[in-house]
N, C-alpha and C positions, 0 to 999 in steps of 0.2 A: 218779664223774665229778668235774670238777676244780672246779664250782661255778661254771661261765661261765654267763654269762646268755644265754639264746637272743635277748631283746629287744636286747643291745648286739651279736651277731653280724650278724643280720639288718639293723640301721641301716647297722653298718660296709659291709656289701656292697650297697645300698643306696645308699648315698652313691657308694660306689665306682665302680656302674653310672653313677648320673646323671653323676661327673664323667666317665668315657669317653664316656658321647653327648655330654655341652653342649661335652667337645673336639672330638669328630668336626665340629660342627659344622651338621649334619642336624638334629638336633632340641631340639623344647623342652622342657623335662621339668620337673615338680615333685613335689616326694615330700611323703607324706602327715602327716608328723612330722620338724622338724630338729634336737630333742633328745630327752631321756629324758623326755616324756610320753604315755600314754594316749591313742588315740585309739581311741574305738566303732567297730565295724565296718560300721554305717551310713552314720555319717559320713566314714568313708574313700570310702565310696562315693559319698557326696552332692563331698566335695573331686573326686573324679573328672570328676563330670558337670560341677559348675559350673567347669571349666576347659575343657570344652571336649575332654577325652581322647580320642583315635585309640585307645588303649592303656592298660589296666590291668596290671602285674605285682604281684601280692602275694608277696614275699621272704621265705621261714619258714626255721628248723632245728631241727626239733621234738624229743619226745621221745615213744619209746611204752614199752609194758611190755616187750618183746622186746626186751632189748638188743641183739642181734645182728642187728637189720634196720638195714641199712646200706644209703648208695648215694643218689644224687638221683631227682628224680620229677617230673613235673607235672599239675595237676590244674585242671579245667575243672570248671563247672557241671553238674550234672545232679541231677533229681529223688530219685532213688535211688544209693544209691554204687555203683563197679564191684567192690568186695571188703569183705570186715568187716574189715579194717585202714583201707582209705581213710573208712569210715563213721566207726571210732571216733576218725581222723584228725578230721575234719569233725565232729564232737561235740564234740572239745574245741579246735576252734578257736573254735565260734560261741560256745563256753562264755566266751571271754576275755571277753565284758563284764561280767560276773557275777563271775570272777575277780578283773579290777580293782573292784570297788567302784559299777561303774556297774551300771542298770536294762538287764534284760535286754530284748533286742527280743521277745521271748516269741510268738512268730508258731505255732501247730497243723502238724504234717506236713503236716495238709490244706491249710493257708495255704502253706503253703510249697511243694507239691506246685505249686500252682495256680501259685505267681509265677514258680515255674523251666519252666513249660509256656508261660508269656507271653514270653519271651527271645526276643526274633526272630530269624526265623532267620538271616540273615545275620549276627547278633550270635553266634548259635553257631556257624556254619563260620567265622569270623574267627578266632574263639579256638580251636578244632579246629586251625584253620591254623596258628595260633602254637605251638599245644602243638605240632605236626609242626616246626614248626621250631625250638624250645626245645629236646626231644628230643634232635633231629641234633646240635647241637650242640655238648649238654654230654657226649653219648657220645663224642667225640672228645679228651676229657680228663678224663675222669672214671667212676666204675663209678656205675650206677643202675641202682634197685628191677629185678627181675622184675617186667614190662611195668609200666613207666614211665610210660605215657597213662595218668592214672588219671581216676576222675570221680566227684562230689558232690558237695551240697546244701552247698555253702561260703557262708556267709554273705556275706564281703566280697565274693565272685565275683556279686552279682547285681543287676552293673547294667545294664539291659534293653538298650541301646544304646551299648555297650565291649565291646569285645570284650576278652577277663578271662583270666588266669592265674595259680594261684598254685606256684612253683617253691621247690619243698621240695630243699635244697642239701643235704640230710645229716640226720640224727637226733645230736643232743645227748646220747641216750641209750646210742647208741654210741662207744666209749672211740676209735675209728681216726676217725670222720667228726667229731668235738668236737675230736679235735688239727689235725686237719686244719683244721674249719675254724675255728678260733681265729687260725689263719697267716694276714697279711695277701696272701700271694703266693699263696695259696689262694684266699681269695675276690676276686683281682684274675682268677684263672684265671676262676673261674665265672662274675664280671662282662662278660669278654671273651666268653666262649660264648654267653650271654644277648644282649650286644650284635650278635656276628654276628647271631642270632636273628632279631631286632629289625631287622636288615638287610636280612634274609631277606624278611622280611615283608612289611617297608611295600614292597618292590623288587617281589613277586610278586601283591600285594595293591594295590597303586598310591594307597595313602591314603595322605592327611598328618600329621605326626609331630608331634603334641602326645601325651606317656608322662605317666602318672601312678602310682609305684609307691609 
C-alpha cells in the first residue's frame, strides 16, 4: 500500500458530502471532527444527539487481512454480525479508542447484546431504509461487496434514536479501491451517490434534514 491514511480519506469525503448538501440547500449538516483529531466513538454519538440529528452516516475506508476484498458496503446496527468479516470489521472499528490512546468504552457482549435490543424500532427500519437507499446508489457507480447490507454491533452506530449508517467506501487494503479512493473525483462520485441517498430518504421517509456524519 502507498501509506495513505484511512483517517485523511474518510474526512476528505466527508467534507465533500457536507459541502454538496449545505449547496443543495435542503439541509443542515455538521460533521463530527473538522481536522485531524480524535474523536471516541461515544462521543460521536453523544455530537449526534445533542444536535438534534434526523441522520447519522459514519464514513470508513478500512483495511482487512484479505487484500483482495474489494468494493463498498453498508452497515446497520445489529446484535450479532451478518458474516465473520463484518464481525472482524466491527472489532476493529470499536477497537479505535483503545488504538488512539483513549479508555476504552469496555461494555460485556451481554451489555451490548442488551443495548442493540433497546434500539427502537422505528430507529431500526429508518436505518434499514437508508442502507436500501445507500446501496441503490452507490451500485450505480461503483462495484460493492457480495451482499452489500451488512450488519453489527458497530459501536458508533448505536444511537437509540438516529437512524445510523456506516458506508465503508473501499478497503485501503486493496491496491484498486486505495488508488481509487485517494482520487478526489472518486470520492466526489461517492459523495454524490450517498447524497442522492440521502434524498432518497428524507423524500420517502418525510423527516427533517438535520445529518450528522
Amino acid at each position: 500500500m502507498s501509506g495513505t491514511y484511512e483517517k485523511h480519506i474518510a474526512f476528505a469525503a466527508a467534507s465533500e458530502l457536507a459541502r454538496q448538501l449545505r449547496s443543495s440547500g435542503r439541509y443542515e449538516v455538521a460533521l463530527t471532527r473538522h481536522n485531524d483529531v480524535f474523536i471516541p466513538l461515544q462521543d460521536r454519538v453523544a455530537i449526534a444527539q445533542a444536535q438534534g440529528a434526523a441522520l447519522f452516516i459514519s464514513m470508513h475506508a478500512d483495511a482487512v487481512d484479505d487484500h483482495s476484498v474489494k468494493g463498498a458496503s453498508v452497515y446497520t446496527l445489529a446484535a450479532t454480525a451478518s458474516d465473520a468479516q463484518t464481525a472482524s470489521l466491527a472489532d476493529s472499528e470499536n477497537a479505535a479508542d483503545r488504538y488512539a490512546g483513549q479508555e476504552a468504552a469496555g461494555v460485556s457482549p451481554q451489555v451490548a447484546e442488551i443495548l442493540a435490543s433497546l434500539v427502537r424500532h422505528e430507529t431500526r427500519v429508518g436505518s434499514a431504509h437508508m442502507q436500501q437507499h445507500v446501496v441503490a446508489a452507490l451500485s450505480r457507480d461503483m462495484p460493492l461487496l457480495d451482499n452489500p447490507a451488512r450488519h453489527a454491533g458497530f459501536a458508533v452506530l448505536k444511537a437509540a434514536d438516529i437512524p445510523s449508517v456506516l458506508v465503508e467506501m473501499g478497503f485501503m487494503s486493496n491496491r484498486h479501491d486505495e488508488a481509487a479512493l485517494r482520487q478526489a473525483g472518486h470520492r466526489a462520485m461517492v459523495a454524490s451517490a450517498i447524497h442522492r441517498a440521502i434524498d432518497g430518504f428524507f423524500a420517502s421517509d418525510g423527516q427533517h434534514t438535520h445529518i450528522v456524519g
